[in-house]
C-alpha positions in Angstrom: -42.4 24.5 -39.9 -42.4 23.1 -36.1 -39.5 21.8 -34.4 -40.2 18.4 -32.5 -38.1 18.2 -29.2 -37.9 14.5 -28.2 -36.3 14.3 -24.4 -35.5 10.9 -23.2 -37.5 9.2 -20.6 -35.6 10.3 -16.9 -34.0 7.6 -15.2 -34.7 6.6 -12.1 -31.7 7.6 -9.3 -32.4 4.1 -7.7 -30.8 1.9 -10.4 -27.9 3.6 -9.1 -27.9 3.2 -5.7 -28.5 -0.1 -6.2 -25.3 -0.8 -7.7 -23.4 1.6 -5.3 -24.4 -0.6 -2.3 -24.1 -4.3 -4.2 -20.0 -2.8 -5.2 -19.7 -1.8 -1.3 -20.7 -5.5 -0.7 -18.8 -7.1 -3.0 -15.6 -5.0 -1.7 -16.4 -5.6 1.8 -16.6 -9.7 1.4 -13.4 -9.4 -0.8 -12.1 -7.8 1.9 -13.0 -9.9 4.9 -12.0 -13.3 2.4 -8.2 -11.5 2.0 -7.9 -11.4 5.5 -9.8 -14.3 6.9 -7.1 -16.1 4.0 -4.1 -13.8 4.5 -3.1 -13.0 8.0 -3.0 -17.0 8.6 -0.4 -17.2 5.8 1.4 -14.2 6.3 1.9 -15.8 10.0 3.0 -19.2 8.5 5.7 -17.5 6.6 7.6 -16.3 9.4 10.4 -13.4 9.4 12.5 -12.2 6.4 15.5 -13.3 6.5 18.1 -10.7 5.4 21.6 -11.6 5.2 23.7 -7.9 5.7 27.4 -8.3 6.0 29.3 -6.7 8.8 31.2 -3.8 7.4 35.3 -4.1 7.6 36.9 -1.3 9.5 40.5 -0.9 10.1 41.1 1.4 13.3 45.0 2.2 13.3 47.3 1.0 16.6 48.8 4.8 16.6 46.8 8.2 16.4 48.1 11.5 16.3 46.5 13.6 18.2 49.0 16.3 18.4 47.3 20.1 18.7 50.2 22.0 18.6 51.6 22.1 15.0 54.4 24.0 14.1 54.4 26.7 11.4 
């Protein structure tokens, strides 16, 4: 009895490449849209605004400073 090996037909490497460089043009133009878009509108929104409230200390009139304690 013989034993038929069928190996597929090799694919060609450019297919590949092909799609590697249209994906780095596609990025590249969605790129140069987000900013062409974005940095105009992120300048239009102008700064954050964040309200932080002052914190409450209460320093006493008197302080005891005295070094010399008795034992």
């Amino acid at each position: 009895m013989t034993t038929v090996v069928n190996n597929p037909a090799p694919v060609a490497a450019e297919k590949e490449g092909n799609s590697f460089l249209i994906g780095i043009i596609i990025l590249v133009g969605f790129v140069a849209v987000l900013l062409y878009f974005g940095i105009p509108a992120i300048k239009q929104m102008g700064p954050v605004k964040v309200n932080v409230p002052a914190p409450q200390v209460v320093i006493p009139d008197k302080i005891n400073v005295n070094v010399n304690q008795d034992k």
